[in-house]
PDB file of N, CA, C and O in Angstrom:
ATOM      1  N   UNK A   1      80.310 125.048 206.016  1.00  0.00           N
ATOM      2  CA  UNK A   1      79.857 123.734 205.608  1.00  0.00           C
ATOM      3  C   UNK A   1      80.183 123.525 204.128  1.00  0.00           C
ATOM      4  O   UNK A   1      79.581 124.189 203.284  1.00  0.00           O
ATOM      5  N   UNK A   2      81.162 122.583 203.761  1.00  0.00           N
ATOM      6  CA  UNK A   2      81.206 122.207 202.694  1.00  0.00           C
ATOM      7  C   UNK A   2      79.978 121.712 201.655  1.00  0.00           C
ATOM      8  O   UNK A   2      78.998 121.173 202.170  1.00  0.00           O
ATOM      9  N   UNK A   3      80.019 121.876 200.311  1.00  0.00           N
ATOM     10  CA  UNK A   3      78.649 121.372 199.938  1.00  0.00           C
ATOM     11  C   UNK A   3      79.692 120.830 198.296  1.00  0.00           C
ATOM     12  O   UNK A   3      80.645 121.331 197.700  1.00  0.00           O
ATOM     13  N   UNK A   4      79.093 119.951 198.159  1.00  0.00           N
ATOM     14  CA  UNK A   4      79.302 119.280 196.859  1.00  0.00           C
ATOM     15  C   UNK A   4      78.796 119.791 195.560  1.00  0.00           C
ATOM     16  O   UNK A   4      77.572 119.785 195.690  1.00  0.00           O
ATOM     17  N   UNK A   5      79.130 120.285 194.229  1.00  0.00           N
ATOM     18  CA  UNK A   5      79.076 120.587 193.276  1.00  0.00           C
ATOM     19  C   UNK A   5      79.568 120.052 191.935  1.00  0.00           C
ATOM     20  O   UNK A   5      80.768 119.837 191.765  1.00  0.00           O
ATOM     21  N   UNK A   6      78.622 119.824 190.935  1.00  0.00           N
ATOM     22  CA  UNK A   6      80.055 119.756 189.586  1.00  0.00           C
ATOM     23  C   UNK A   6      79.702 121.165 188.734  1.00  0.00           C
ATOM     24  O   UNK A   6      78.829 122.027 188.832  1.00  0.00           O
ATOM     25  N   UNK A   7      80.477 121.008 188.135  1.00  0.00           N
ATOM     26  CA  UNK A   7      80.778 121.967 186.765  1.00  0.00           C
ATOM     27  C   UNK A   7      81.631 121.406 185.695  1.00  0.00           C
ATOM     28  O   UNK A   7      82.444 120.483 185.751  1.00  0.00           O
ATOM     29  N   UNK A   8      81.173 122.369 184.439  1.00  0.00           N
ATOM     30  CA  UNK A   8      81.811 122.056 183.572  1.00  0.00           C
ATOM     31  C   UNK A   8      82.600 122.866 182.738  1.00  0.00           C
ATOM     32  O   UNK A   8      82.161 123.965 182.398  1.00  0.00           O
ATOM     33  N   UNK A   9      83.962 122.389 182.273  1.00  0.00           N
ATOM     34  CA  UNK A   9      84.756 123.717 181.883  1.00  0.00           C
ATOM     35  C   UNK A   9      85.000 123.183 180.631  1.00  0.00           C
ATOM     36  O   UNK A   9      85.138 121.984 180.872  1.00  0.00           O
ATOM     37  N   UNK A  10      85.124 123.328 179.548  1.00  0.00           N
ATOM     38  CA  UNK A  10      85.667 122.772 178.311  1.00  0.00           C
ATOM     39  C   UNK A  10      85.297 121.611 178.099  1.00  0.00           C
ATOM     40  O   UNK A  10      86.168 120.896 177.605  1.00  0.00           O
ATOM     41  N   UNK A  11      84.160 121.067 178.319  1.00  0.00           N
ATOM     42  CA  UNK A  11      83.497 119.806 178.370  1.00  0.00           C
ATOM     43  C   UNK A  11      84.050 118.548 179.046  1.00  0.00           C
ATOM     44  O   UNK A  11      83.982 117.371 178.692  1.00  0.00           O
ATOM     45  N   UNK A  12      84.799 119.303 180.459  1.00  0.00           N
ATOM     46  CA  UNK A  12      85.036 118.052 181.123  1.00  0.00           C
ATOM     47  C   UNK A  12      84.085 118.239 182.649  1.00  0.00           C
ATOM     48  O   UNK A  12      83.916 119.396 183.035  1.00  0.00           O
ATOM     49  N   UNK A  13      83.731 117.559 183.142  1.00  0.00           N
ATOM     50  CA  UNK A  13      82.982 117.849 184.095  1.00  0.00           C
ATOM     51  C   UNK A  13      83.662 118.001 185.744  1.00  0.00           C
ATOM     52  O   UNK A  13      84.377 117.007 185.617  1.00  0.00           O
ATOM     53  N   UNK A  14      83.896 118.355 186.794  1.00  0.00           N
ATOM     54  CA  UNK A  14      84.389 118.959 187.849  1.00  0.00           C
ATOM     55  C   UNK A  14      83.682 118.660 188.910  1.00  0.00           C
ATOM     56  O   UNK A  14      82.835 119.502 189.210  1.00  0.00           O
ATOM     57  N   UNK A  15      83.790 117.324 189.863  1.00  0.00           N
ATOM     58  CA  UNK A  15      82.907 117.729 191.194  1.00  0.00           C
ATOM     59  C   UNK A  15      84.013 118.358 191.888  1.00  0.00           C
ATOM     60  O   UNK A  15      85.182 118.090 191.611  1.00  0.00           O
ATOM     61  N   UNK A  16      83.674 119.190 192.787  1.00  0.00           N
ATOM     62  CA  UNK A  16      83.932 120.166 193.711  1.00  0.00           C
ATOM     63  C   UNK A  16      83.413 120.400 194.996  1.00  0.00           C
ATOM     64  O   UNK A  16      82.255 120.737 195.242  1.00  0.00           O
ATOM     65  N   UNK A  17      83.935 120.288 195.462  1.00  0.00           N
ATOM     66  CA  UNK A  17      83.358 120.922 197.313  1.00  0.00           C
ATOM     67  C   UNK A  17      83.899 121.989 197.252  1.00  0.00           C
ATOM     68  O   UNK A  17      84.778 122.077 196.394  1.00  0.00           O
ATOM     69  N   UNK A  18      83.567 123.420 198.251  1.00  0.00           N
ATOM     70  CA  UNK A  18      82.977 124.431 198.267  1.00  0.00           C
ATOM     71  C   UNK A  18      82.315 124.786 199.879  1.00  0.00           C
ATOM     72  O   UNK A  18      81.439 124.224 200.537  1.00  0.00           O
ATOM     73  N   UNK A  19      83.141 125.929 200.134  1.00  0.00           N
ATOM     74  CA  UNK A  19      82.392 126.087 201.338  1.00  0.00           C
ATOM     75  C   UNK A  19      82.003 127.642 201.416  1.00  0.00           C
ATOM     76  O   UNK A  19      81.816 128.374 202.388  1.00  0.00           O
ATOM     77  N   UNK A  20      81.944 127.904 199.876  1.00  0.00           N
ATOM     78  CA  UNK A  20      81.424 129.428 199.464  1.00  0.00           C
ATOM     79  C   UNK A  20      79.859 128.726 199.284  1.00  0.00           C
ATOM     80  O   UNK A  20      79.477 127.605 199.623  1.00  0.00           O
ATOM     81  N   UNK A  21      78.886 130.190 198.405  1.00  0.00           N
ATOM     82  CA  UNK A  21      78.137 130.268 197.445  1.00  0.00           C
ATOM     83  C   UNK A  21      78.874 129.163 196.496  1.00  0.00           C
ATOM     84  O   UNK A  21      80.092 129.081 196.342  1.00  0.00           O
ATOM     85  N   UNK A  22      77.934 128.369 195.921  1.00  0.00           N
ATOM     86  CA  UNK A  22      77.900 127.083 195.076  1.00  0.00           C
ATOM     87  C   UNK A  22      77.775 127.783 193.476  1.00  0.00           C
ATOM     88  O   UNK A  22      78.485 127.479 192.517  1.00  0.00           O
ATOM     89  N   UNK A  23      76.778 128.696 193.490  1.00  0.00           N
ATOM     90  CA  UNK A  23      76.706 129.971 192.526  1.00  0.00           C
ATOM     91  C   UNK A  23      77.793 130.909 192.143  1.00  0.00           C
ATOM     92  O   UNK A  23      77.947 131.516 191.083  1.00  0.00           O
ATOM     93  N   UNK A  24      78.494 130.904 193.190  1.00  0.00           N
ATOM     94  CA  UNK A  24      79.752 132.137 193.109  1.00  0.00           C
ATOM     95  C   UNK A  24      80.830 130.885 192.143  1.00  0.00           C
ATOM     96  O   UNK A  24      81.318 131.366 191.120  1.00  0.00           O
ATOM     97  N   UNK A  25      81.073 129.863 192.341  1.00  0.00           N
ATOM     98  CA  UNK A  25      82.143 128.858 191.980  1.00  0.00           C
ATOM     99  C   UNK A  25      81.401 128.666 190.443  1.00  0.00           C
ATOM    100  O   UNK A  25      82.262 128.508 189.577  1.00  0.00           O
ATOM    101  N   UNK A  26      80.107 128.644 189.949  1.00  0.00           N
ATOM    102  CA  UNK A  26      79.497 128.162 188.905  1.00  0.00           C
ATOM    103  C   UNK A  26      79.743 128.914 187.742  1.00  0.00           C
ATOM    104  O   UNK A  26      79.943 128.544 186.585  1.00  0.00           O
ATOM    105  N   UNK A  27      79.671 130.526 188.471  1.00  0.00           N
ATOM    106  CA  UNK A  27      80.063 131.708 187.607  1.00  0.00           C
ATOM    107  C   UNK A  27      81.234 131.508 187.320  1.00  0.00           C
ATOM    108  O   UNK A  27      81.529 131.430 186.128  1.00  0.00           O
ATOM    109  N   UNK A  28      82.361 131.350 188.449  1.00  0.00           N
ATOM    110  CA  UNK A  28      83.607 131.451 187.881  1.00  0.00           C
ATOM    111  C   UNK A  28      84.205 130.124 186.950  1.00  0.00           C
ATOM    112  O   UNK A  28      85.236 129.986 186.293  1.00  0.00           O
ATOM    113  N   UNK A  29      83.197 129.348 187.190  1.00  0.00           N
ATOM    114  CA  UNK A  29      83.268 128.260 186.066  1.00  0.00           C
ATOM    115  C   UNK A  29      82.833 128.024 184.574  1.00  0.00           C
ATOM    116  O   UNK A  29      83.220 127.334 183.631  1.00  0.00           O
ATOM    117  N   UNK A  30      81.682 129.078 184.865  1.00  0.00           N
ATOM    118  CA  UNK A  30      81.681 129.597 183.257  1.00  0.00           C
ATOM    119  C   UNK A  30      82.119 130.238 182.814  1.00  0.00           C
ATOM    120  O   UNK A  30      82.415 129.985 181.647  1.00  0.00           O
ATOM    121  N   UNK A  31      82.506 131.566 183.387  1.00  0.00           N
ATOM    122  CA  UNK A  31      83.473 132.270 182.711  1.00  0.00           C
ATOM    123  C   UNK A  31      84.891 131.177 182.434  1.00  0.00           C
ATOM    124  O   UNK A  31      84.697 130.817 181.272  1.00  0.00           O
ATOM    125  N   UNK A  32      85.736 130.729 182.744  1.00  0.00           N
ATOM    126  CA  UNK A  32      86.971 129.818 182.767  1.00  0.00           C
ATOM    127  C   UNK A  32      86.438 129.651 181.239  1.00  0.00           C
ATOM    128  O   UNK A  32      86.808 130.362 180.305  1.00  0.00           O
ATOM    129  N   UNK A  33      85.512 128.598 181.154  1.00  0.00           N
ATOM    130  CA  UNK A  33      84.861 128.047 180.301  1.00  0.00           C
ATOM    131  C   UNK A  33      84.395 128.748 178.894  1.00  0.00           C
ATOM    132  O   UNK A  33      84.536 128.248 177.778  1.00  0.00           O
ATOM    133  N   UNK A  34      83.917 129.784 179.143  1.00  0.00           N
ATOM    134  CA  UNK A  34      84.184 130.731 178.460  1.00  0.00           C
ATOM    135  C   UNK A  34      85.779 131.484 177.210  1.00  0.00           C
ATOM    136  O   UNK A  34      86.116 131.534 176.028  1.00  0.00           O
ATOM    137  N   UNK A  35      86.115 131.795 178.239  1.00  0.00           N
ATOM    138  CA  UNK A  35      87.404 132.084 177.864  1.00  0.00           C
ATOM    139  C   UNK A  35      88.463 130.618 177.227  1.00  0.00           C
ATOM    140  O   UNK A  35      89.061 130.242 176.219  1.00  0.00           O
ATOM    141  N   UNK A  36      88.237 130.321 178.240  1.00  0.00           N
ATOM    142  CA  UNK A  36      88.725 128.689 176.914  1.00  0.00           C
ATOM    143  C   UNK A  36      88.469 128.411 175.567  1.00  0.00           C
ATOM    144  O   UNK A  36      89.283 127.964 174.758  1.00  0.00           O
ATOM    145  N   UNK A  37      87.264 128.707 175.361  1.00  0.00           N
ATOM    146  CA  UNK A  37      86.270 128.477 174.254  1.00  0.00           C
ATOM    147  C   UNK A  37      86.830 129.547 173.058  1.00  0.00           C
ATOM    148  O   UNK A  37      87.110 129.285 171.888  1.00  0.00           O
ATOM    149  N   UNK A  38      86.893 130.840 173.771  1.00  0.00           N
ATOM    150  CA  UNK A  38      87.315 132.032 173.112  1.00  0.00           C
ATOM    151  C   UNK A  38      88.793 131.044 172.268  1.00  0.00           C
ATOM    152  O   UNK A  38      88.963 130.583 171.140  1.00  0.00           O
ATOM    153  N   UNK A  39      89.550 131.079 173.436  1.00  0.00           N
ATOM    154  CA  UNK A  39      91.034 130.388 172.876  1.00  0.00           C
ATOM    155  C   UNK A  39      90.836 129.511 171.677  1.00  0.00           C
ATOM    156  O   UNK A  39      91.330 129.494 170.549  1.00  0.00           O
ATOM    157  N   UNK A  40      89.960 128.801 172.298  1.00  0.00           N
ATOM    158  CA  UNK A  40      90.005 127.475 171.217  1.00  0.00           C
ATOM    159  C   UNK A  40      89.990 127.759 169.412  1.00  0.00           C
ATOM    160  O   UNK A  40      90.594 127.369 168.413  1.00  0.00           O
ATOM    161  N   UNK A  41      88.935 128.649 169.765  1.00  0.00           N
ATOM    162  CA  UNK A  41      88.111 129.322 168.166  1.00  0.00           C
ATOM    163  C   UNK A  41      89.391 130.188 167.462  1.00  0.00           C
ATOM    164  O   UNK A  41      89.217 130.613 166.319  1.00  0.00           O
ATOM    165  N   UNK A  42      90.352 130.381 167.980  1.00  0.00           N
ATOM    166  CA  UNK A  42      91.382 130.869 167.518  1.00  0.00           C
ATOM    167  C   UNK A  42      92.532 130.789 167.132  1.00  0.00           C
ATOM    168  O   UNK A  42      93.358 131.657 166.852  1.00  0.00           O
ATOM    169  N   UNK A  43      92.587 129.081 167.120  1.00  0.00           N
ATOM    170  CA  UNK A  43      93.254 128.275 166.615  1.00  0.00           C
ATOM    171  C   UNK A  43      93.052 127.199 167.200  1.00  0.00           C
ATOM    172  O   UNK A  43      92.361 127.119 168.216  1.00  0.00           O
ATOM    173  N   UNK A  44      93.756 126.003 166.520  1.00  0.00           N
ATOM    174  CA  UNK A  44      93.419 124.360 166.547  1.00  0.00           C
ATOM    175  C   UNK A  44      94.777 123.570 167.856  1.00  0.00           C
ATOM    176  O   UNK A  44      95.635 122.689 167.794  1.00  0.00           O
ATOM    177  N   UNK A  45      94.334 124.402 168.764  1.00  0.00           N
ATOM    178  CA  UNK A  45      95.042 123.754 169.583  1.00  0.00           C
ATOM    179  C   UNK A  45      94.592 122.780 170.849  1.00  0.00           C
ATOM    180  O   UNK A  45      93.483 122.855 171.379  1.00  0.00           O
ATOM    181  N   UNK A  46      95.620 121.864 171.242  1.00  0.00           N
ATOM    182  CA  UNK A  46      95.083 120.844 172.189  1.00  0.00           C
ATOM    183  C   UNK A  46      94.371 121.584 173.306  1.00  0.00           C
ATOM    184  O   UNK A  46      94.336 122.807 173.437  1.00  0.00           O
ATOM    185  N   UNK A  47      93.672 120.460 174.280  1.00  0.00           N
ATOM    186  CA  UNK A  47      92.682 121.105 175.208  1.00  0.00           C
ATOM    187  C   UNK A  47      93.840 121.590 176.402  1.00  0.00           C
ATOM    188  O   UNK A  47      93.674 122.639 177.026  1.00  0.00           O
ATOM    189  N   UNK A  48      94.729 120.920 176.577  1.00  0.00           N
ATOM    190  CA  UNK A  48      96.182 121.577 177.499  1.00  0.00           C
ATOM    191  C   UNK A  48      96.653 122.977 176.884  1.00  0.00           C
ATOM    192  O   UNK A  48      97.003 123.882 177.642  1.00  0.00           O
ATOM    193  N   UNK A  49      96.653 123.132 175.538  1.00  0.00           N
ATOM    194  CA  UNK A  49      97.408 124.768 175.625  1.00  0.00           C
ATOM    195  C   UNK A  49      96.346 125.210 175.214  1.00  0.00           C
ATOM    196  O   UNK A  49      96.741 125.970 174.330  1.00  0.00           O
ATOM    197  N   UNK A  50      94.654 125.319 175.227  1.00  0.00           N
ATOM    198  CA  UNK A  50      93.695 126.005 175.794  1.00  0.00           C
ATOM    199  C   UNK A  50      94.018 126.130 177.070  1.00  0.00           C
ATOM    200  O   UNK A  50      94.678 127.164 177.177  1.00  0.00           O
ATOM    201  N   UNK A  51      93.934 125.781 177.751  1.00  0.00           N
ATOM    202  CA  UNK A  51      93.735 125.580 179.043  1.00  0.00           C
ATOM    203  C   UNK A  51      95.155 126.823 179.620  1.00  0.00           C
ATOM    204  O   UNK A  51      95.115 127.647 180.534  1.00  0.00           O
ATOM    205  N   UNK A  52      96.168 126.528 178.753  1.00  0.00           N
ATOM    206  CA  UNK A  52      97.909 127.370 179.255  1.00  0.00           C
ATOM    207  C   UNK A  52      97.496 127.974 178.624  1.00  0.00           C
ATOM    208  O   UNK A  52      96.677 128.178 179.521  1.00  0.00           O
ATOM    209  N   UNK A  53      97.066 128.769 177.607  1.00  0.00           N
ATOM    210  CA  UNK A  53      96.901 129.886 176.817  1.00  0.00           C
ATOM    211  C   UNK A  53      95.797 130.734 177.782  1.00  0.00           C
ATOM    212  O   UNK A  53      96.013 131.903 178.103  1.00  0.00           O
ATOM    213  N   UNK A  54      94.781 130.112 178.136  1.00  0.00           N
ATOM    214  CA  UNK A  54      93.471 130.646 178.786  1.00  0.00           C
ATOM    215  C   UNK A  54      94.256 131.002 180.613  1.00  0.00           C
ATOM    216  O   UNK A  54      93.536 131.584 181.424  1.00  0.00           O
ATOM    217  N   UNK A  55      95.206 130.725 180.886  1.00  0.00           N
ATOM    218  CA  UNK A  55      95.586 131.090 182.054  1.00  0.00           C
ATOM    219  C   UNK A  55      96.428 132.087 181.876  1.00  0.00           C
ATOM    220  O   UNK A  55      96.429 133.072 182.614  1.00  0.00           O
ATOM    221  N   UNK A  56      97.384 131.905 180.689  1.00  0.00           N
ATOM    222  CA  UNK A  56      98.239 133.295 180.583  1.00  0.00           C
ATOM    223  C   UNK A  56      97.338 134.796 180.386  1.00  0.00           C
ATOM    224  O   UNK A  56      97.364 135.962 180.780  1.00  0.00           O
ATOM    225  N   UNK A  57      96.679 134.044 179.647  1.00  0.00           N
ATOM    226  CA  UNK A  57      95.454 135.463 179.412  1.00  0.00           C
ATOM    227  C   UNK A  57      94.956 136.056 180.841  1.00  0.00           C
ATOM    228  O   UNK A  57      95.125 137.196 181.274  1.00  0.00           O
ATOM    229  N   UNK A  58      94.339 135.030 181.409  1.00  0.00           N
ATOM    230  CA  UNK A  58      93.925 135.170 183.360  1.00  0.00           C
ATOM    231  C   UNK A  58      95.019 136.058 183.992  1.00  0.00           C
ATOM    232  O   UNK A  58      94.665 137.123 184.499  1.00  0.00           O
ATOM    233  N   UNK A  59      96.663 135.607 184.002  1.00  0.00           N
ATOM    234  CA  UNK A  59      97.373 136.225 184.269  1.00  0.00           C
ATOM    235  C   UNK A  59      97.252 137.697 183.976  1.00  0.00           C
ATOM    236  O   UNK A  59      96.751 138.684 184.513  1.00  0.00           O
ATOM    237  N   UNK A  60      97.714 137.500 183.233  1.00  0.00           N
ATOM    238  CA  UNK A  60      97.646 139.131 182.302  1.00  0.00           C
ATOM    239  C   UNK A  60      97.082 139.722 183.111  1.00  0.00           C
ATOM    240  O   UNK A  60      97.703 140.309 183.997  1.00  0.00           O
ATOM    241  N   UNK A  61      95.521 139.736 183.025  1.00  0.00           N
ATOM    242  CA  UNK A  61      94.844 140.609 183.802  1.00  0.00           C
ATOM    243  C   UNK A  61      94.931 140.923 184.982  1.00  0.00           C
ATOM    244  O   UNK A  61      94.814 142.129 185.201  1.00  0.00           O
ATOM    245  N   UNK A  62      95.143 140.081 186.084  1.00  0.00           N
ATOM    246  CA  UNK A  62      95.170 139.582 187.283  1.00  0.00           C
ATOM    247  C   UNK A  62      96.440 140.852 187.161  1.00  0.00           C
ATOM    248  O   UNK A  62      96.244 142.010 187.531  1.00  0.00           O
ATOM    249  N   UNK A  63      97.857 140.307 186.517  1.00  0.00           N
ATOM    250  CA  UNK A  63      98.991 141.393 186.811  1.00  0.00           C
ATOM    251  C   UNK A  63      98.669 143.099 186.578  1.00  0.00           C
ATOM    252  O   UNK A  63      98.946 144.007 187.361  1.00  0.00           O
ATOM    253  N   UNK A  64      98.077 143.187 185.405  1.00  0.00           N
ATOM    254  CA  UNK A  64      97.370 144.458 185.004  1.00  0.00           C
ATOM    255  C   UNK A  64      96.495 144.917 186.025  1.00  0.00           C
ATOM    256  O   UNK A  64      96.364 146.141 186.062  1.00  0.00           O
ATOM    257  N   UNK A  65      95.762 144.151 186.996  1.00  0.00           N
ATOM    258  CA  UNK A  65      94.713 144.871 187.920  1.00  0.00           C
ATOM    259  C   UNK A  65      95.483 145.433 188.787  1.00  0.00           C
ATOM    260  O   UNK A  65      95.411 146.618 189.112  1.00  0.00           O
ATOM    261  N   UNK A  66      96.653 144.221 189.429  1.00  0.00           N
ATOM    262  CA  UNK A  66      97.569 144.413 190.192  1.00  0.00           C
ATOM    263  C   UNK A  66      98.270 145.486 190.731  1.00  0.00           C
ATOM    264  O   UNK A  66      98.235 145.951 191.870  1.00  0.00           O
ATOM    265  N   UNK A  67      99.133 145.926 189.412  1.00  0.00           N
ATOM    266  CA  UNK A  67      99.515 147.068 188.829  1.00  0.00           C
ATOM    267  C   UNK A  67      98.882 148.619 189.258  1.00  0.00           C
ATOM    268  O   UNK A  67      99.341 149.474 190.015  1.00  0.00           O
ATOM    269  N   UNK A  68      97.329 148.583 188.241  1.00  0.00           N
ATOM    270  CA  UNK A  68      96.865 149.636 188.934  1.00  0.00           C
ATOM    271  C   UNK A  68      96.164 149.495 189.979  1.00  0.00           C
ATOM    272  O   UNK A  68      95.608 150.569 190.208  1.00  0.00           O
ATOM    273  N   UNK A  69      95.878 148.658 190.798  1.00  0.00           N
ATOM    274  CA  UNK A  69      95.399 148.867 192.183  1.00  0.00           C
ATOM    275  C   UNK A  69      96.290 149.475 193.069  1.00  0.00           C
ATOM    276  O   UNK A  69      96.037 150.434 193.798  1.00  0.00           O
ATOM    277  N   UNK A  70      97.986 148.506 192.915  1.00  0.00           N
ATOM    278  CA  UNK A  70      99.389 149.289 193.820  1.00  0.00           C
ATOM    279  C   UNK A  70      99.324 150.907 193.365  1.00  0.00           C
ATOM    280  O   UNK A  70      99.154 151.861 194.124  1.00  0.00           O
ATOM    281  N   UNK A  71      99.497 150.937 192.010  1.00  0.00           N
ATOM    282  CA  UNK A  71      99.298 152.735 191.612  1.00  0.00           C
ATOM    283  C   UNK A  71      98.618 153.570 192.040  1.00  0.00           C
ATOM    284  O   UNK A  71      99.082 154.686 192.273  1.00  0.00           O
ATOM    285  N   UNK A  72      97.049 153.198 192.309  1.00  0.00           N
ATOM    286  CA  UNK A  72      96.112 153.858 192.865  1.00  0.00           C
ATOM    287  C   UNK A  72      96.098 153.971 194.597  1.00  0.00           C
ATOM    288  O   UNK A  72      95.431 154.789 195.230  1.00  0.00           O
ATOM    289  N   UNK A  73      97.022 152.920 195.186  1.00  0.00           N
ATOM    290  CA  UNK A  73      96.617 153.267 196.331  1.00  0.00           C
ATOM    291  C   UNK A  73      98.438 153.802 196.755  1.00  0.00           C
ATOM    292  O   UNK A  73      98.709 154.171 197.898  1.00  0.00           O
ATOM    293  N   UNK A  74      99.170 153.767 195.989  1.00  0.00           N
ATOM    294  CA  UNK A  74     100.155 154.918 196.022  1.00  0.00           C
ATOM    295  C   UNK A  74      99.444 156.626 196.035  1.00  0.00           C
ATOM    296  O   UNK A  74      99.440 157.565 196.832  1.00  0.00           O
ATOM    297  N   UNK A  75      99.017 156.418 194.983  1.00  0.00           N
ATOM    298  CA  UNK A  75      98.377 158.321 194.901  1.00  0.00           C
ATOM    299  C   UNK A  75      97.493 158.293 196.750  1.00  0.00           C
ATOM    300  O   UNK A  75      97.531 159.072 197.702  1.00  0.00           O
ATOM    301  N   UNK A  76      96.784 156.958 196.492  1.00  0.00           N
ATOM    302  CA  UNK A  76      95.930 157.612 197.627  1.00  0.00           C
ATOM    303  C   UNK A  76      96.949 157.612 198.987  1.00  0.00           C
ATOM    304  O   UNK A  76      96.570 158.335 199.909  1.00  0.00           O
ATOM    305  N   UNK A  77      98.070 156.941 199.161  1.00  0.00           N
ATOM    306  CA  UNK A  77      99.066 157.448 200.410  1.00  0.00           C
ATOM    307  C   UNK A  77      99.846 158.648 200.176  1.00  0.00           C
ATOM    308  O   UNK A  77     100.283 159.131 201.220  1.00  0.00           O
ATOM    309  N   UNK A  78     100.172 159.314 199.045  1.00  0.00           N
ATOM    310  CA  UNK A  78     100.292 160.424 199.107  1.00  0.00           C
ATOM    311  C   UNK A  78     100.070 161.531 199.459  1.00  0.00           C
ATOM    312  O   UNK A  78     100.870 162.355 199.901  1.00  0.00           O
ATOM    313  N   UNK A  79      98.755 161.650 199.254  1.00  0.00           N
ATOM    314  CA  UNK A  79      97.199 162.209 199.533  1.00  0.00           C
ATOM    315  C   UNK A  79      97.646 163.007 200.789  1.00  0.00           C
ATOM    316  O   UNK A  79      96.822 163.658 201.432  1.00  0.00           O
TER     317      UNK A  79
END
């Protein structure tokens, strides 16, 4: 069942439907929000390359988890 939500990420506001936890989407909306914020404070840039800066960063990690998750479950088919 879909359920309706907003949020807010960088002070724009977001309705959303959702057919998770409404809570699970809120978290990941503050964190976003978060990390934007981080960006921002670190130089004077528009709310678009917050936003591209705050995703390359997302990336990053996302590839880095990536990375060692394939690594780790190499050792473990070795095994």
């Amino acid at each position: 069942m879909d359920q309706k939500i907003v949020v807010e990420i960088f002070g724009e506001s977001y309705p959303l439907k959702t057919d998770r936890d409404p809570e699970y989407l809120k978290k990941l909306a503050s964190f976003v929000d978060r990390e934007m914020r981080a960006v921002a404070q670190r130089g004077n840039f528009s709310g678009a390359r917050v936003g591209t800066l705050a995703a390359l960063k997302f990336a990053d990690e996302y590839f880095q988890i990536k990375r060692d998750f394939e690594e780790l479950a190499e050792l473990v088919r070795k095994k």
